[in-house]
N, C-alpha and C positions, 0 to 999 in steps of 0.2 A: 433704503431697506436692505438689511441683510437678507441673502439666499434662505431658505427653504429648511427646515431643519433636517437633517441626513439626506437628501436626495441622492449624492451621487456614490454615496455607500450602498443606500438600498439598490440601487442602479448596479451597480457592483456585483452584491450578493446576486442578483436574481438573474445574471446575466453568467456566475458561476455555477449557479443549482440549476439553471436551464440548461446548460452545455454538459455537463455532469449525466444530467438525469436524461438528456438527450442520447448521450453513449451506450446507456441501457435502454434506451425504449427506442428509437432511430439510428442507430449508428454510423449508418451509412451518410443520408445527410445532416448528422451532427458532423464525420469527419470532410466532408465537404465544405463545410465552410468552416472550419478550423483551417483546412490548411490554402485556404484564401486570405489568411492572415500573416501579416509580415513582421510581426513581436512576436514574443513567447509571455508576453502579459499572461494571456488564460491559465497555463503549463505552472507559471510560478502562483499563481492565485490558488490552484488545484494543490498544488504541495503544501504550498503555506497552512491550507484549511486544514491538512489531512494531520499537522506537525500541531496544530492547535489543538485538535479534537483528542492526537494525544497526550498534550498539556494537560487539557481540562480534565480528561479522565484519569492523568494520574494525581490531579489535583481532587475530584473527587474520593478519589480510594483515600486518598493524605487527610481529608476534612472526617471520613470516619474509621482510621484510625486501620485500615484493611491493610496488609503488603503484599505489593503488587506480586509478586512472586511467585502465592500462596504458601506454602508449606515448605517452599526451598528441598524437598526431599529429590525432587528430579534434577535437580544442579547439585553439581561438584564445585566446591570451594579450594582455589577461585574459581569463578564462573569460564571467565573470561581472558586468556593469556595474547598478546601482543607486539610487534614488534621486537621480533626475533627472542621471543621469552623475556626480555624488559620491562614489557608493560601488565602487569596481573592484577585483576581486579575479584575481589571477591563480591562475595553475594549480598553483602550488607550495604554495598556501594554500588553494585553496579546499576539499578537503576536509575538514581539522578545523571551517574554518568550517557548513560545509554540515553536519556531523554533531553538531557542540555548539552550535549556535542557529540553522541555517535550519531541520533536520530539525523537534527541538522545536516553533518556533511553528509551522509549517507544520501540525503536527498536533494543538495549542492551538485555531487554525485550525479547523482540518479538525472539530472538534468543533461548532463552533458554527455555520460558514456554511452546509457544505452541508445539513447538518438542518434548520437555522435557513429554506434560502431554501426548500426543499422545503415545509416547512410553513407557510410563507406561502401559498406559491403553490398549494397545495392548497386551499384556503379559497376564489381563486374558483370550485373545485367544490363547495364546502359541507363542507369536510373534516374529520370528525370527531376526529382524532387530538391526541394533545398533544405537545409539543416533545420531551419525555422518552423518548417512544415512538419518535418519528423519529431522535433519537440513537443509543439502541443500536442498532433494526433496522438503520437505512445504515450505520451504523458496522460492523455484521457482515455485511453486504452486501459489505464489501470482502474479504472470505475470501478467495475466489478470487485476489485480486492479491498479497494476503500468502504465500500459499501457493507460487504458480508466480512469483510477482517478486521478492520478501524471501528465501522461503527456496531452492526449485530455481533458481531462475535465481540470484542474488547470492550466495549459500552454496553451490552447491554447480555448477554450469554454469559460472557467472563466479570462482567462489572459488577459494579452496586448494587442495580436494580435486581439480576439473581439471586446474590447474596441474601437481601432486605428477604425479596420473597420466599428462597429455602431456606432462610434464619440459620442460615451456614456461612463463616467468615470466607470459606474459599468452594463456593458451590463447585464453581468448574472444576477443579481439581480433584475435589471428593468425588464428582461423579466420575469423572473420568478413571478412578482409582475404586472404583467399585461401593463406597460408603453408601449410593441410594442404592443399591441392589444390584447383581449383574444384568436385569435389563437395562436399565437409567446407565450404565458401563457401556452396553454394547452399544447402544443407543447413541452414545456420544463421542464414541469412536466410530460408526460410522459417519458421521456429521463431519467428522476433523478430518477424516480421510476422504470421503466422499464428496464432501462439499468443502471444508477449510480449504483443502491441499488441492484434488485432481480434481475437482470442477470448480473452482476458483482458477485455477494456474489454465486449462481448456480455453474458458470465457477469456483470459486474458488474452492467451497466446490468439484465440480467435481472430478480436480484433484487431491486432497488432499485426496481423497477418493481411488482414482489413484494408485497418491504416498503411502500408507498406505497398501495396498492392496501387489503392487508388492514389497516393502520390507521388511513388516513381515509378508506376506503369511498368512493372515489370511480372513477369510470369506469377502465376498463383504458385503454384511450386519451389520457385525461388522466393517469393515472398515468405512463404510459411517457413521453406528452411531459414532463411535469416533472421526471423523472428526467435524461432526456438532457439538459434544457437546463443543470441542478446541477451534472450530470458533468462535464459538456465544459467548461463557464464554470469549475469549481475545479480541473481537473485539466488542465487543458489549455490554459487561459486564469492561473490564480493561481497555482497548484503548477509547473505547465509552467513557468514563464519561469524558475525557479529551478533545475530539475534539469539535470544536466547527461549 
């Protein structure tokens, strides 16, 4: 008799969306037994999904016919300049490129640096953690921004399903540019500000600060500064320069 049909997919998945959903509702013992784990299986399980969901959703916007971009009016042509002024990509291009090889290494990347500088830099507090443990924990540290930036805000605020419902090809951008009125404006700049940006980036740096803390056992103070300096240098400094 062959095995069972999907068992150890579904085993998979629910063992993903439980460590996930664990970060936001437990976090403390979701990173206690992440970093009782000697793989970074979880850490790459977590990217992978996040690199999918934004497959899928630029794969929706492509099946009706939406660009991802909206209106292109707040990008300069080209978008995107690289590699010492060598590599310039305009706006008609640059999202397949951005989602079939910047997303990728960015999150190849993202495996290695910010865990990687974290645990260094723990060390001049005496830090007892190992690299493997810094991986999953910050890597599930990022919940929060998967959550409210991947899936509410880009699936479903900035996706399709707004669109469908304000029967506008680029809701989010209309509103943000004042088209439903300047409440629905103000409204939605405080949400980007408020919540996309400084309390998205808060909840992150929280736990990271968290996770930092309870595996190399190093001062709260020095954990939070180690954390922010990771954050802000990969996401804001490495990852920034490329998002658009």
């Amino acid at each position: 008799m062959g095995r069972p049909p999907w068992p150890l997919e579904v085993a998979v998945l629910r063992e993903l969306w439980g460590t996930f959903w664990g970060m936001i509702a437990r976090p403390r013992v979701t990173l206690d037994r992440l970093a009782q784990l000697t793989g970074i299986r979880p850490a790459v399980m977590l990217v992978t999904a996040d690199m999918v969901i934004g497959w899928l959703n630029g794969l929706l916007f492509a099946l009706f016919g939406y660009d991802w971009l909206g209106t292109r009016r707040e990008l300069l042509d080209p978008t995107y300049v690289g590699l010492f002024g060598q590599l310039r990509v305009g706006t008609a291009h640059y999202v397949p490129i951005f989602n079939w090889l910047i997303s990728p290494l960015l999150a190849l990347l993202g495996l290695a640096v910010m865990p990687g500088l974290a645990h260094v830099l723990s060390k001049l507090w005496r830090g007892q953690g190992t690299y493997e443990q810094m991986v999953n924990t910050l890597v599930y540290a990022q919940a929060p921004s998967i959550l409210v930036r991947s899936v509410i805000n880009d699936v479903l605020l900035g996706g399709v399903p707004a669109n469908l419902i304000a029967g506008h090809r680029y809701a989010f951008t209309a509103a943000m540019n004042g088209e439903f009125g300047p409440a629905a404006s103000t409204l939605w700049w405080v949400y980007m500000i408020g919540v996309y940006i400084a309390g998205v980036d808060l909840w992150v740096v929280v736990l990271g600060t968290l996770a930092i803390r309870r595996v190399q056992r190093v001062p709260w103070w020095a954990a939070a500064l180690v954390m922010v300096f990771v954050y802000g240098l990969w996401f804001y400094g490495v990852a920034g320069s490329v998002v658009r």
